[in-house]
C-alpha positions in Angstrom: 145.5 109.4 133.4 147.0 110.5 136.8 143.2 111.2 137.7 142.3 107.7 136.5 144.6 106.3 138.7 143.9 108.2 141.9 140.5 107.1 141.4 140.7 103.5 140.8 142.8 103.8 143.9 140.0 105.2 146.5 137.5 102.5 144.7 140.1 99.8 145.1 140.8 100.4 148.3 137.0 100.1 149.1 136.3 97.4 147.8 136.6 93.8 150.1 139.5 92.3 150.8 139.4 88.7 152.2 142.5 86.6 153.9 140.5 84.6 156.3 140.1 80.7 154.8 138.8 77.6 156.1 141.6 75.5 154.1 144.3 77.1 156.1 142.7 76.0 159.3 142.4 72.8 158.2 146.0 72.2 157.1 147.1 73.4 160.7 144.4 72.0 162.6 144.0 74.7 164.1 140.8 77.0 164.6 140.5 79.9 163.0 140.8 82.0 166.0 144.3 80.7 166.3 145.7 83.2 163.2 142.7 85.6 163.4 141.9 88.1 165.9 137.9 87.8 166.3 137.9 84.4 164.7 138.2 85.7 161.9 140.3 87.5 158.6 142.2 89.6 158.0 143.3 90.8 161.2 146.6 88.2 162.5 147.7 87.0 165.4 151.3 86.7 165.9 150.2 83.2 165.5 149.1 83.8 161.7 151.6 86.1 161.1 154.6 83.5 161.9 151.9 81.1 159.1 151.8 83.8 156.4 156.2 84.8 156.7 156.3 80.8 156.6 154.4 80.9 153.3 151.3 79.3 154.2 153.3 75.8 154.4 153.0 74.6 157.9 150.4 71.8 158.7 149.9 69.6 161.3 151.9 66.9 159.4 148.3 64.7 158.3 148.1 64.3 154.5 144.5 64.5 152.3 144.5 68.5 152.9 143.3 70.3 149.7 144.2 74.0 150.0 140.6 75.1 148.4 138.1 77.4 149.5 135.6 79.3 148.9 134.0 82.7 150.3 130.6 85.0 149.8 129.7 88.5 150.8 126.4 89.3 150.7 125.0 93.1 151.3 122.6 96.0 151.8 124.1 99.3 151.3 122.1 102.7 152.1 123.7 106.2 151.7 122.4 109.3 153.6 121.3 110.2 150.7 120.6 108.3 146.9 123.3 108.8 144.6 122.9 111.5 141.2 123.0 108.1 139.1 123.4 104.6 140.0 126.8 103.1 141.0 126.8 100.5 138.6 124.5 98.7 136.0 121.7 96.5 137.2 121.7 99.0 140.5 119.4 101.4 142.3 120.7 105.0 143.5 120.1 104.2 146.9 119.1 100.9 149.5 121.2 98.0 147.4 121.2 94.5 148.0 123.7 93.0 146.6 126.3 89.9 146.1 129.3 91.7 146.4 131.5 88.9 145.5 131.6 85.4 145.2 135.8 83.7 145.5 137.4 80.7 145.0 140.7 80.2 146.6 144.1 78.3 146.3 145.2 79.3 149.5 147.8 77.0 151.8 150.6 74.1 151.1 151.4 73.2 147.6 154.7 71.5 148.8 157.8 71.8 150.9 158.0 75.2 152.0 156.0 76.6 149.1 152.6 78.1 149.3 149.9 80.2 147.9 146.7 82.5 148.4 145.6 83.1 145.0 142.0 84.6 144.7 139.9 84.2 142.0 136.4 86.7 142.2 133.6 86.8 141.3 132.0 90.7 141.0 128.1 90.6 141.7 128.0 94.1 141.5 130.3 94.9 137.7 129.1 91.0 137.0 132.6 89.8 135.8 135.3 87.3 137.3 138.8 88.6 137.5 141.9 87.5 138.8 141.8 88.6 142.2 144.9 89.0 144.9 147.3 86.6 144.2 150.8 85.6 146.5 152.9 82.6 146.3 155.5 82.0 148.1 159.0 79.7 149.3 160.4 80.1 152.5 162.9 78.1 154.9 164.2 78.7 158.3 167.9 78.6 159.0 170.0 79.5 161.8 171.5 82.5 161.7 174.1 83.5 165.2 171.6 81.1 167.2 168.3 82.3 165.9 166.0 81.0 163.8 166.0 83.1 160.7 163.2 82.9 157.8 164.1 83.2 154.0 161.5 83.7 151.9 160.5 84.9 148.5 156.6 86.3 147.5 155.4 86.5 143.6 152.5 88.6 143.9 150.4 90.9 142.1 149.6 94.2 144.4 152.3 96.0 146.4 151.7 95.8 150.1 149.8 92.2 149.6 152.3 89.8 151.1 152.6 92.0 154.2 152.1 90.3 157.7 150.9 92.8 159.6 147.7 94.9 159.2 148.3 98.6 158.9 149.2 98.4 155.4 146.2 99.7 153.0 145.7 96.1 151.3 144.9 94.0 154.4 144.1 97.5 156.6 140.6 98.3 158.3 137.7 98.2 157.2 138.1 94.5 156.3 135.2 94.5 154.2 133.8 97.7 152.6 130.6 99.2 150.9 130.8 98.0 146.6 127.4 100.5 145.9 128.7 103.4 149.0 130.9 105.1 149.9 134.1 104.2 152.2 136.4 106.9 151.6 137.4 109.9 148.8 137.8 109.6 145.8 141.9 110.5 146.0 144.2 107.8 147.0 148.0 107.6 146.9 149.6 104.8 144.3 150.3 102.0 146.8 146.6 102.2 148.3 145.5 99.9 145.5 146.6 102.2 142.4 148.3 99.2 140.9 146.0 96.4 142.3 146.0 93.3 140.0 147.4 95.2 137.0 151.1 94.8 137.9 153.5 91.5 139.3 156.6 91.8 141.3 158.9 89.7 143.2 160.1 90.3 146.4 163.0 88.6 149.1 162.1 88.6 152.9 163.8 87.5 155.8 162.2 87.3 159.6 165.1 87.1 162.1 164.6 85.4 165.6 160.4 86.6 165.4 161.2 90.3 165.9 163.0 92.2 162.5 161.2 91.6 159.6 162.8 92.8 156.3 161.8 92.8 152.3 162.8 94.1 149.5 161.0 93.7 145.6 160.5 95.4 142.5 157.5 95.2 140.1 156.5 95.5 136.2 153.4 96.7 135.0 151.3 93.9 133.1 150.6 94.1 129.9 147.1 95.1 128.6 146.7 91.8 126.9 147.2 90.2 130.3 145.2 92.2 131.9 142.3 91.3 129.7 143.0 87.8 130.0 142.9 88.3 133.7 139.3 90.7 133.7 140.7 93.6 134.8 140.5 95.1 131.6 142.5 97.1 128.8 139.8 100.5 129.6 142.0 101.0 133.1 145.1 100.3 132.1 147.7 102.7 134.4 150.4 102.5 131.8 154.3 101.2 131.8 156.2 101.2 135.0 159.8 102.6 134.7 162.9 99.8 135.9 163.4 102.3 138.8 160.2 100.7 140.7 160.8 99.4 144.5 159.0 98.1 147.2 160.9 98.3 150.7 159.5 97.2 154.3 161.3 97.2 157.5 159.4 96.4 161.2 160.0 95.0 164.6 157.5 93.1 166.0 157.7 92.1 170.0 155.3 89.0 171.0 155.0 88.8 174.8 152.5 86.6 174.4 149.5 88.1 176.1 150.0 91.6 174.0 152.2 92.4 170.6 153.4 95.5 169.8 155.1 96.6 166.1 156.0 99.4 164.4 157.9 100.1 161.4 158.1 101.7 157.9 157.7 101.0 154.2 158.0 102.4 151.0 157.1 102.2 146.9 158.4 104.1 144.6 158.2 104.3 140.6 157.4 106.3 137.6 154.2 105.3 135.2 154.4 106.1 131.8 150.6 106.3 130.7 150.9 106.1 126.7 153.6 103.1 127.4 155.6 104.9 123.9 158.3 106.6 125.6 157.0 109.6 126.5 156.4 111.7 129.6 155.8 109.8 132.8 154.1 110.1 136.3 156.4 109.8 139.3 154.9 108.6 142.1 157.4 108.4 145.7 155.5 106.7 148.7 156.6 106.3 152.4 154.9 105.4 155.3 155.0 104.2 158.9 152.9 102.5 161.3 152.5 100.7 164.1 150.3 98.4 166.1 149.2 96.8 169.5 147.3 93.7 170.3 146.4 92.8 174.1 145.4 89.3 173.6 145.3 88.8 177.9 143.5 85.2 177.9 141.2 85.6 174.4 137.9 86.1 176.0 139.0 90.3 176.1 141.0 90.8 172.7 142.0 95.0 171.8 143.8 96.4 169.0 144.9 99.5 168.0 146.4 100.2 164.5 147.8 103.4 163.0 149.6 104.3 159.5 150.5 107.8 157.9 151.9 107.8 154.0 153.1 110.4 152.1 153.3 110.4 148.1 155.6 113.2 146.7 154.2 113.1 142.9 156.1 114.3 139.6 153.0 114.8 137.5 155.1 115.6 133.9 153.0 113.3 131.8 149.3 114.5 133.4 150.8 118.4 132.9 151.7 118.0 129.4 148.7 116.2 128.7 146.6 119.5 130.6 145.5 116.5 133.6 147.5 118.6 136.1 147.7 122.5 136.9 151.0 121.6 138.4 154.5 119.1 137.9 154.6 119.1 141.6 152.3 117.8 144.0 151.6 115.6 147.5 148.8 113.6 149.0 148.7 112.4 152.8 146.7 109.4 154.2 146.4 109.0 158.1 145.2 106.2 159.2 143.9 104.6 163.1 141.5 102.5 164.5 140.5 100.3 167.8 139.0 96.9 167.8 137.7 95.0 170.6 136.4 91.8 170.3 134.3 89.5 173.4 135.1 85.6 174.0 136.3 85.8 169.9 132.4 86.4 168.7 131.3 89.6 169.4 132.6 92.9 168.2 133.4 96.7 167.9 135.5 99.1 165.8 136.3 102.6 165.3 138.2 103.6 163.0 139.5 107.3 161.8 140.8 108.4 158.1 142.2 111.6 157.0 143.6 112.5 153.2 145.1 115.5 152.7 146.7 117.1 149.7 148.2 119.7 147.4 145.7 121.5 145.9 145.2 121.2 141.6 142.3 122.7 140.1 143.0 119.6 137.0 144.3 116.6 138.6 141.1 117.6 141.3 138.6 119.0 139.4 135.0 117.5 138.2 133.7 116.2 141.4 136.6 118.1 143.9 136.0 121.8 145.7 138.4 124.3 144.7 140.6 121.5 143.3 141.9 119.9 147.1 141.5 115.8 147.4 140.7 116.8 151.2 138.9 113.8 152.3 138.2 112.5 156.3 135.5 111.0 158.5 134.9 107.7 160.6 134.1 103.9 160.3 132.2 102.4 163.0 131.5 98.8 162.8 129.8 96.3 164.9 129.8 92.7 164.0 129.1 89.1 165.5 131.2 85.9 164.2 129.4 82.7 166.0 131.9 80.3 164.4 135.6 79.5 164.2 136.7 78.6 167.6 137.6 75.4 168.5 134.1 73.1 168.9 132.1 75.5 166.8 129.5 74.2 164.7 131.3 73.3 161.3 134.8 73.5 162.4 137.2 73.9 160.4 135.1 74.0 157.1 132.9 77.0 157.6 133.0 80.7 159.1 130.6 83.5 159.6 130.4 87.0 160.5 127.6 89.7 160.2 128.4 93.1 160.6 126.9 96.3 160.4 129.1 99.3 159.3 128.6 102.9 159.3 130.4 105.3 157.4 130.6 109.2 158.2 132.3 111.6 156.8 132.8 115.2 157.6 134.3 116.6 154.6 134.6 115.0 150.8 136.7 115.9 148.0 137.6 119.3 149.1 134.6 120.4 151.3 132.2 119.7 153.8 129.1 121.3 151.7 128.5 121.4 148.4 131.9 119.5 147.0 130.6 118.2 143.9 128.9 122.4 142.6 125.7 120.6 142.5 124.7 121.0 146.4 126.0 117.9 147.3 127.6 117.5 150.8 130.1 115.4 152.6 127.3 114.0 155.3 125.1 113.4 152.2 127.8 110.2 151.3 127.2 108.8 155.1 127.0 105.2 154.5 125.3 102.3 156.1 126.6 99.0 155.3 125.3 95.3 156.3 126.7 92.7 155.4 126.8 89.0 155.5 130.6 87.5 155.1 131.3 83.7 155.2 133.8 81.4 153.9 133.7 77.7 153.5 
């Protein structure tokens, strides 16, 4: 089960992530290079980040706005070289074309200070619709000593998914990854999408005069009647999550306007009791920092830089005693940076860097691993062009565009650089090349 987890985590984590919607745009009035770095999602502005702490609730004060919206991403997906079977029914084992996902959104003002983005997707790829990320929240501003102070609370189903800033796994770079490829190993810790859409929490926030930003929330595990109800299925079901389970976050963010800078830390902790009867459980203890820097100068030159390291300290009793794990003790590492620069909001160029690290197990790592280590790293390099979403573009604000081409490498996989897998295959065999048409509407 530990396995299971770990796995649906790296996948998870893969798999597209989307917070960039026409409807928010419209409720501001603003364009969508206003909240988005590029001109488009998920990277923030300090702009969108001040909109998303404010759950999603300011407008420019006209009425008639319907928070709906809609979003496609279209692909072709290539690996070095063609997988040992297909990655999924109706596939190839290599050169993919595929509709990755089809969404439709409730995302902005449902009233006074309350708000949503709640995704509902489509899989082209698994063909099925589940529930996708979902976050609503209430928030006020008060004055606290002089300073504008923001109260909020976010119901949400995937730890790390109400976060504002973007060096947190859920909203991290790539923004968009390969369904059919590869975009990283096949080890993940718990809060890099190990619970994603099979859990809901609560959390309390507060923002104090736009620099400390502070939350605190807990989370249960869904039942496996819900889940079903919501397609994500009983067949991955992680199991019961003990009343110990947190989720902290703590960050200072300093806007001078033409560049940002914010670093800070974070944490999830919990045990998972796979048979959900009582017995043995998985404890899983996450904490992470980051940081990141935006020069945003006059918006024609835009550059970021964001960085985040995590460290899980696992408990593995439940995997041991059901012969999953060789040992009751364990770790797992994920460093995390990458550089964006973006020209006049439309055109540009990323390079990012990964590196997972672990403990070696010759059970919890074994089919698939080298001498049971999760040792995974390599490089994303992306290039991409987004004609729309700045103010006068065609379509404004109803539709957005960008086309990107993405290239994965990696220099070791699952334990090894050459032959991870015992059946000669090596890390630079899973190099990945990933095109892909993104739009929202």
């Amino acid at each position: 089960m530990t396995a299971l987890v770990l796995a649906a985590g790296a996948l998870l984590g893969a798999s597209p992530a989307a917070q960039a919607v026409p409807s928010f745009a419209r409720q501001t009035g603003q364009e969508c290079a206003a909240c988005h770095v590029g001109a488009y999602g998920p990277q923030l502005t300090p702009y969108g980040i001040k909109f998303k702490i404010s759950g999603y609730a300011d407008s420019d004060g006209k009425s008639g706005k319907v928070p709906i919206s809609g979003m496609l991403v279209g692909a072709y997906t290539r690996t070095d070289k063609a997988q040992d079977e297909p990655p999924a029914d109706h596939t190839h084992r290599n050169n993919n074309v595929t509709l990755d996902e089809a969404s439709l959104f409730l995302a902005g003002r449902l009233a006074d200070n309350l708000g949503a983005f709640v995704q509902l997707t489509y899989d082209g790829v698994e063909q099925a619709t589940a529930l996708d990320h979902a976050d609503v929240r209430y928030a006020r501003t008060f004055d606290i000593a002089g300073k504008d102070t923001v109260f909020g609370v976010s119901v949400n189903n995937n730890p790390g998914v109400q976060d504002p800033f973007n060096t947190m796994t859920v909203w991290g770079f790539p923004y968009t990854g390969p369904a059919v490829g590869f975009g990283g190993g096949d080890a993940a810790t718990l809060i890099n999408g190990g619970l994603e859409h099979r859990v809901l929490g609560a959390s309390a926030y507060a923002f104090w005069d736009n620099h400390l930003y502070a939350e605190l929330g807990t989370y249960r595990a869904l039942s496996p009647a819900v889940q079903s109800r919501t397609g994500q299925g009983r067949a991955d079901d992680m199991g019961k999550l003990g009343g110990n389970t947190a989720y902290w976050r703590l960050a200072w963010m300093e806007d001078l306007r033409k560049q940002v800078f914010q670093a800070g830390v974070f944490g999830f902790k919990t045990n998972v009791q796979p048979d959900r009867q009582g017995g043995p459980s998985n404890k899983y203890d996450d904490l992470g920092v980051d940081a990141s820097y935006q020069f945003l100068g006059t918006r024609k030159h835009i550059g970021t830089l964001y960085t985040s390291y995590i460290r899980e300290r696992q408990s593995n009793d439940a995997a041991f005693s059901a012969e999953e794990a060789a040992r009751r003790r364990g770790t797992l590492n994920e460093f995390k940076i990458n550089a964006s620069y973006y020209y006049d909001q439309t055109w540009g160029l990323s390079l990012g860097r990964f590196l997972t690290t672990g403990k070696r197990d010759s059970m919890l790592y074994g089919d698939g691993y080298a001498n049971g280590s999760p040792n995974t790293s390599g490089y994303v390099l992306q290039a991409d062009w987004t004609p729309w979403g700045k103010e006068g573009s065609w379509g404004a604000p109803w539709a957005n565009l960008r086309l990107g081409l993405q290239y994965t490498l990696f220099d070791k996989f699952n334990g090894a650089s050459h032959n991870y897998d015992g059946t000669g295959r090596d890390a630079k065999d899973n190099n990945t090349l990933f095109l892909f048409a993104w739009t929202s509407f």
